[in-house]
N, C-alpha and C positions, 0 to 999 in steps of 0.2 A: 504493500500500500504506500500510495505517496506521502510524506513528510512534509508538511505546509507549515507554515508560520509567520507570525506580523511580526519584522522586528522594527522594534523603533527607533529614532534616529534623533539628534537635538534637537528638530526642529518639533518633535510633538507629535510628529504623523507616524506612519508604518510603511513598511517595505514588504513585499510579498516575496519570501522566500520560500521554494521548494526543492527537495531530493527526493532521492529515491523514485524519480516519476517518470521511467522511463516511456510511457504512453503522451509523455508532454501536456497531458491533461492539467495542467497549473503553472505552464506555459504560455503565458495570455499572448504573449506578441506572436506566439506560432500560431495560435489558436485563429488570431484575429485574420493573420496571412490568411488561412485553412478556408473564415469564412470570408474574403476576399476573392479567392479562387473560384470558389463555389458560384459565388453569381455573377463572377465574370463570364464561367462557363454556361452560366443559365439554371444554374439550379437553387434558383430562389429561396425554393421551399428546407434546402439543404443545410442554405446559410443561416437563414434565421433559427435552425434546429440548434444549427454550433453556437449560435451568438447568444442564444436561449437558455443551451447547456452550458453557459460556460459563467451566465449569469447566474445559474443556481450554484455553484459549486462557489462561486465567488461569494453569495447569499449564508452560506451555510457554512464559511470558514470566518465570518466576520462574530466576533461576541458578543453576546446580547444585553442590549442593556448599556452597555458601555460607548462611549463615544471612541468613533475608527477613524480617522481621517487618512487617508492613505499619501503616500508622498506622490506627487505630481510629474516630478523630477526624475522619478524611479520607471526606466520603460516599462519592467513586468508590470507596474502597480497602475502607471497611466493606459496601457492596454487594458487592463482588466475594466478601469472604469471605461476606455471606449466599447468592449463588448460591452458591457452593462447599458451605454445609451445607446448602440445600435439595436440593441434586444429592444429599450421602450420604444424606438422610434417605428421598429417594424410592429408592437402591437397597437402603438397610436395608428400608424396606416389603415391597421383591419379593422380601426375601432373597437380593438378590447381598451377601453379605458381605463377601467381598475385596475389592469397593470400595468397598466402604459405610466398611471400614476403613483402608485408604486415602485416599480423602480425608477422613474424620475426622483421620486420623492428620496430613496436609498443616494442617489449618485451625489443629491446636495446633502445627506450626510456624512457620507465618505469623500466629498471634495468640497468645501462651502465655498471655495473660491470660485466654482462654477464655471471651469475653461471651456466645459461644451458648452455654455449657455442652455443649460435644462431648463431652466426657467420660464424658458419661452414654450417651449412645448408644453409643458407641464399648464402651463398658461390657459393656453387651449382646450388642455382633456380636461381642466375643471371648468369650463365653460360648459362644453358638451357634454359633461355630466350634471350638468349643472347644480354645481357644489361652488356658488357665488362666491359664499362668506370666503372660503379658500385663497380662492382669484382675489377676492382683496386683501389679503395677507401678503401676496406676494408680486402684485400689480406693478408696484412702486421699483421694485428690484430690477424691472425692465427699462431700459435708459430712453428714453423722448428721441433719440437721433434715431431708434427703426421706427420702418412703419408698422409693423408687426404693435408695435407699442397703443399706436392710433388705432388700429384694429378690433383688436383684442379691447376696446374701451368701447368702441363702438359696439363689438355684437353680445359684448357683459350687459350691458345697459338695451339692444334689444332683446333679450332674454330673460330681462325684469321687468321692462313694461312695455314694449312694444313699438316703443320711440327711438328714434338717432339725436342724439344731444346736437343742437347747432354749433353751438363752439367745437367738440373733437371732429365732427362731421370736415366746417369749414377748415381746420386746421390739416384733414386729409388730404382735403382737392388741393391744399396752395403748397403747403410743405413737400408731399408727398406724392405729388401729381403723376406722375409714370404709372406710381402704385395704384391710382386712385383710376385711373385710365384702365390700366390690367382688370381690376377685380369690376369694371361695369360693362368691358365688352364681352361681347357676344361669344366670342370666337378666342382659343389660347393655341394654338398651330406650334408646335414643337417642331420649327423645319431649319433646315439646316444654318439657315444666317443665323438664328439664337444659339445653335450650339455651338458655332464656332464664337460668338460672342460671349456666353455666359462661359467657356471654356480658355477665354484670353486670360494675360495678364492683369488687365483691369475692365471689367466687365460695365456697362452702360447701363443708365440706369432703368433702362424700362428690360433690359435682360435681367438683370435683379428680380423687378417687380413682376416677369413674368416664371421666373424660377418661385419665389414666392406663393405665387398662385399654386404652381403646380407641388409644391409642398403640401398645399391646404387645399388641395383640391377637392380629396375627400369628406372634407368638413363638408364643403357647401353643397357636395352632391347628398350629402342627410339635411343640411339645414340650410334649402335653396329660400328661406323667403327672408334671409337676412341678404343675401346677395340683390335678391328682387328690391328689397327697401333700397338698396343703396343706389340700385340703377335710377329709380322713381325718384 
């Protein structure tokens, strides 16, 4: 059996050490490769198995009760948290929520510095679950320079009463206009000038605003009449 351990280090955090593990199964940077591979080659469903198993094993070597912070610094440890947010990212996709929020919820306690920006997502699954009071807890943690930020205020606030507030509204179309352009037309065409655009050095702001959309895509195909308000 493999030999895992947190060591820790001055600065307060842990380091994921393992032996004995000749299966590499506590190997997060090979692991992550493994599920890399997998869906470059097309096997979706393969990757999200590895990214899934690899967040429980990560779940279940952390102590309970006790505060873990893992080192950032440390590849095995920063792997591990990136499987941990690919794993919530692909059950936010299929809309399992509760664990999408879940381990969002884990990643900002074993990193509260937050490098993946969980926040954001996590943002969202408590929208659609709508578990408001949540979303306001952690609202403020999202910085006013995304638009994601304007968003997420807008459809918390359609999902309490029905309404679009005129101030974040107006502050969408003038700040945020590419964005605000993307999410009311018609039509989001994944063709090849956007990919070689959102694929550049420095991507443009309506290739942003159109990767964006296609991040949250699945929100609005459950909750199209926050989309419709925003068109009207």
């Amino acid at each position: 059996m493999p030999h895992v351990s947190l060591d820790p280090t001055p600065d307060q955090t842990f380091r994921i050490v393992a032996t004995d593990d000749p299966a590499g199964l506590y190997d997060f940077r090979r692991v992550l490769d493994e599920s890399r591979k997998r869906e470059r080659a097309g096997d979706i469903e393969g990757a999200c198995n590895v990214r899934y198993d690899a967040f429980r094993r990560l779940y279940d070597m952390l102590p309970e009760g006790e505060e873990t912070i893992l080192d950032w610094h440390d590849p095995a440890s920063r792997a591990a948290i990136e499987l941990a947010w690919f794993s919530a990212i692909d059950h936010f996709l299929v809309g399992d929520w509760e664990m999408a929020a879940g381990i969002f919820e884990l990643i900002l306690e074993i990193d509260p510095e937050d490098h993946l920006e969980a926040t954001t997502p996590l943002a969202y699954t408590y929208i659609a679950m709508d578990e408001l009071d949540s979303f306001d807890e952690i609202i403020n943690d999202i910085s006013d320079k995304h638009a994601d930020k304007q968003i997420l205020l807008l459809w918390s606030e359609w999902r309490r009463g029905g309404r679009l507030p005129d101030g974040t509204l107006q502050r969408f179309r003038t700040r945020f206009a590419p964005c605000y352009r993307e999410f009311t037309a018609p039509d989001h065409p994944v063709t090849p000038e956007y990919l070689a655009d959102i694929d550049s050095d420095h991507p443009s702001p309506e290739a942003l605003a159109r990767e964006l959309w296609l991040q949250t895509e699945h929100l609005w195909l459950l909750f199209p009449d926050f989309i419709e308000a925003l068109r009207k």
